[in-house]
C-alpha positions in Angstrom: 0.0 0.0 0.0 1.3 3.4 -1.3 0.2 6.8 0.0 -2.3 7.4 -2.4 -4.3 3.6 -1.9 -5.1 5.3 1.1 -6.4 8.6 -0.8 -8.0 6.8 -4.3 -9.6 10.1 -5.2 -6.5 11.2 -6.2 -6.3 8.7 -8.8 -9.6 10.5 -10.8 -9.2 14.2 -10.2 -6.4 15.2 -12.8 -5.2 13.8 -16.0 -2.2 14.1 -15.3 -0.3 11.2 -14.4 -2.7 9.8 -11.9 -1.3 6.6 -11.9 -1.0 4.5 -8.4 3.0 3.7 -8.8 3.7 6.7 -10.6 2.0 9.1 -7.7 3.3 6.6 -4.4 6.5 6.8 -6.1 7.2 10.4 -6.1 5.5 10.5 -2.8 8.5 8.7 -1.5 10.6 11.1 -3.1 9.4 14.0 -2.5 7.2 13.6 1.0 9.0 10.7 2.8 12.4 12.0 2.1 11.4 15.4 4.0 9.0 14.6 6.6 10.9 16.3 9.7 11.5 19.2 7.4 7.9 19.4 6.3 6.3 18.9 10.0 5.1 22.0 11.8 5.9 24.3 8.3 4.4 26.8 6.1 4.4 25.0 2.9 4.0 26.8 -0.8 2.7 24.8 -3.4 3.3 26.2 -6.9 1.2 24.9 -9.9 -0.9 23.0 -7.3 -2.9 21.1 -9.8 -5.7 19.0 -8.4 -4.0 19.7 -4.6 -2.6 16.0 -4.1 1.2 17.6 -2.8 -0.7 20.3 -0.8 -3.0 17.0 0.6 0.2 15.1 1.2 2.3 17.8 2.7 -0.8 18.2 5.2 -0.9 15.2 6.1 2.9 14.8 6.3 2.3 17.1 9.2 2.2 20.6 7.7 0.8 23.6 9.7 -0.1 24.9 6.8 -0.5 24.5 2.9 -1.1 27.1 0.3 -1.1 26.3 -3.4 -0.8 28.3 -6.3 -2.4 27.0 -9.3 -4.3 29.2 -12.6 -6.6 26.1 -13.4 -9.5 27.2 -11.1 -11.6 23.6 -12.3 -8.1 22.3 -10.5 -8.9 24.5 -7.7 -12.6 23.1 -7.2 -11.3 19.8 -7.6 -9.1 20.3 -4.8 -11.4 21.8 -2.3 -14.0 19.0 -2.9 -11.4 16.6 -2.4 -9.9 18.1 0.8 -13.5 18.7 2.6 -14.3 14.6 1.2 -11.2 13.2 3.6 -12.3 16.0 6.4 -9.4 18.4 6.0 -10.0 21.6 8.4 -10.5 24.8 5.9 -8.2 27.3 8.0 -5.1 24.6 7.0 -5.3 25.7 3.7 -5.7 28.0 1.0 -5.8 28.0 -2.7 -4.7 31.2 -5.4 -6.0 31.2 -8.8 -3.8 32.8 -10.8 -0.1 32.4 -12.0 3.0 31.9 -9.5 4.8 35.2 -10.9 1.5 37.3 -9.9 1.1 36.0 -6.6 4.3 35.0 -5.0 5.6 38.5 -3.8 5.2 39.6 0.1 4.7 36.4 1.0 6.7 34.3 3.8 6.8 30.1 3.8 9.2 27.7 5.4 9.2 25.2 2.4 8.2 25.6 -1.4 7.2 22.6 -3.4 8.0 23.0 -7.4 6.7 19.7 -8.7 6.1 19.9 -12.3 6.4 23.2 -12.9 9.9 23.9 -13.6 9.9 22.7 -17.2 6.9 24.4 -17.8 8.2 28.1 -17.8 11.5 29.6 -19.3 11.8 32.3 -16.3 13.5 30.2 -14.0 15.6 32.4 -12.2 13.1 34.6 -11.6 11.0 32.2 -10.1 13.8 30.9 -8.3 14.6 34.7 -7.0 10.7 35.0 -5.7 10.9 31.7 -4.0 14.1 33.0 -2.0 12.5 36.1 -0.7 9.8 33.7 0.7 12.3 32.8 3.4 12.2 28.9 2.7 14.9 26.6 3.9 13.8 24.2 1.4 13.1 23.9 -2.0 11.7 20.6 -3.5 12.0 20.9 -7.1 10.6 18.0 -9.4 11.1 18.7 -13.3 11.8 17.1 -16.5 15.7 18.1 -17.5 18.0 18.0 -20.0 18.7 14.0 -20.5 22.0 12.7 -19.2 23.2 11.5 -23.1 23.0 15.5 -23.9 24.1 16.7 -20.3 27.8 18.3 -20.7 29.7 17.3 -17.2 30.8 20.0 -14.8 34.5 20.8 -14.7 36.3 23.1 -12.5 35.8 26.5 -13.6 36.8 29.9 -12.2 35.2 31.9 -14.9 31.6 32.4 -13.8 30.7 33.0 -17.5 32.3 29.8 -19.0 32.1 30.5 -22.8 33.5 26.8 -23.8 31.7 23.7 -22.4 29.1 25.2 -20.6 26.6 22.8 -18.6 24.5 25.6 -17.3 21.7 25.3 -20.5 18.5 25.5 -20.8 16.9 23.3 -24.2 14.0 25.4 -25.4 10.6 23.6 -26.1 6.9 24.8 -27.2 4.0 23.9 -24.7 0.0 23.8 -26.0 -1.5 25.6 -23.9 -5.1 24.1 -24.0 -3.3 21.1 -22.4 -4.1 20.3 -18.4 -0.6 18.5 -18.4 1.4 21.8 -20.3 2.1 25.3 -19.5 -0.8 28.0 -18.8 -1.3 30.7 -21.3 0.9 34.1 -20.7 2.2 36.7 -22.3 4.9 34.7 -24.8 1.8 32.6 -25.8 1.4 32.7 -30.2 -0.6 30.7 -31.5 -1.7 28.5 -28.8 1.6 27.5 -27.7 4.2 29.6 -25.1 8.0 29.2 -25.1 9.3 27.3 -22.0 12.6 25.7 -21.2 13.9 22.0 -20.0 17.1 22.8 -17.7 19.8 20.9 -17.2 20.4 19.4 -13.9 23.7 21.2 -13.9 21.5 25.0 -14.5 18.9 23.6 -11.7 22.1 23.4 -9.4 23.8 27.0 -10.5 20.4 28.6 -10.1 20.1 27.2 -6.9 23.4 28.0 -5.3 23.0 31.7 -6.7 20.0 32.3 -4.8 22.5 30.6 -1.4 21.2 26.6 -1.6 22.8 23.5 -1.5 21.5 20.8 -4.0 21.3 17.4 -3.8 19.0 14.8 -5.7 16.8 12.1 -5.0 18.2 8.5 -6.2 15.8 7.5 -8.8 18.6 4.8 -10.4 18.5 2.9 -6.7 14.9 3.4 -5.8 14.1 2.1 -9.1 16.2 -1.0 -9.3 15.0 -1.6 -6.1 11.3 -1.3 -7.4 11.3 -3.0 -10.7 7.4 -3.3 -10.9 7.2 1.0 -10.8 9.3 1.2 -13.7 6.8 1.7 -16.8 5.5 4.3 -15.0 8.5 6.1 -14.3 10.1 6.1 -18.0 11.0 9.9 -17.8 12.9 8.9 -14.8 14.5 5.9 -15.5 16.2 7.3 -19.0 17.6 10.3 -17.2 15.1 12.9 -18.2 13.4 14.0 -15.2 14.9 14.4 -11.4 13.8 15.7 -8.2 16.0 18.2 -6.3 16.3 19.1 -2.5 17.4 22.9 -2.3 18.0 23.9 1.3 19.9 26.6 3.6 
């Protein structure tokens, strides 16, 4: 029994990935890893979707959960889902609207950026709001550049390495009339809005900019310890998706 077995809802609210190993899974990696760090704190959700990392993070031991997310159907869904398992109202609170809009003037003890990251091409921006929250932890889940195109980090003194550099960010196209894709904005043209797929090597330089220390969650031993999660975990597996602990 996974997390979620315990919370099927989850499994019908979103079409986005609502699949039992896929979602207990990443709820090892992203909840179970951070439990004591979670416990007692002010948690920011951004792109809170259908609410199931708010739900877990609450029940994780959270004193309080609020979720940004510009989907308000994904809002609804949430709320209904939150009052179905009996979740007190003042533990939570959900934004419509996007991240960049809402973020400022606002304190948290840990953000949550599951899914999102690959879905906008203003990363350090996003990454500079999220350190003015205050948090001492960043849990950052994304797709990223995959390891057979990553270039390897080498000791550098020039903070603008012209030659070799790992920092890079591969620019896609999301549809925007997609619940699993990016939200329409301001780069939107003709229904699709310029984002960007960092390399784990950017995720990390971003990070220690903004004063964090990164490490990652390791999806090669979980995995091979888990053989029967595995189709659902292809991004994963083939090194094209990672989850990242950012902390102070």
């Amino acid at each position: 029994m996974g997390f979620f077995d315990n919370f099927p809802r989850f499994y019908k609210t979103s079409q986005t990935s609502p699949f039992p190993y896929r979602l207990n899974s990443r709820h090892c990696a992203i909840m179970e890893q951070n439990f004591q760090l979670i416990k007692g704190k002010r948690v920011l959700d951004i792109a809170s979707h259908d609410g199931r990392w708010s739900f877990a993070a609450l029940q994780a031991g959270a004193a309080h959960v609020t979720g940004i997310e510009p989907r308000q159907e994904l809002i609804n869904s949430a709320i209904n889902t939150f009052n179905e398992y009996g979740i007190e109202p003042s533990r939570f609170e959900f934004l419509c609207g996007d991240v960049f809009d809402h973020l400022s003037n606002k304190e948290f003890d840990v953000v949550f950026c599951l899914g999102f990251y690959y879905h906008t091409i203003r990363h350090a921006e996003l990454f500079d709001l999220i350190e003015r929250t205050g948090a001492k932890l960043v849990v950052i889940d994304t797709e990223v550049t995959p390891v057979v195109d990553e270039l390897p980090e080498v000791e550098n003194d020039d903070p603008r390495a012209v030659f070799a550099n790992p920092y890079g960010v591969q620019l896609l196209l999301d549809p925007v009339d997609d619940q699993q894709m990016a939200y329409p904005d301001s780069l939107t043209r003709n229904g699709q809005t310029l984002v960007g797929r960092p390399s784990r090597s950017a995720v990390r330089f971003i990070a220690k900019h903004f004063g964090y220390v990164t490490e990652t969650f390791d999806w090669n031993t979980y995995l091979s310890e888990n053989p029967d999660v595995k189709s659902s975990m292809v991004d994963y597996s083939e090194g094209w998706r990672d989850t990242f602990y950012c902390s102070k």
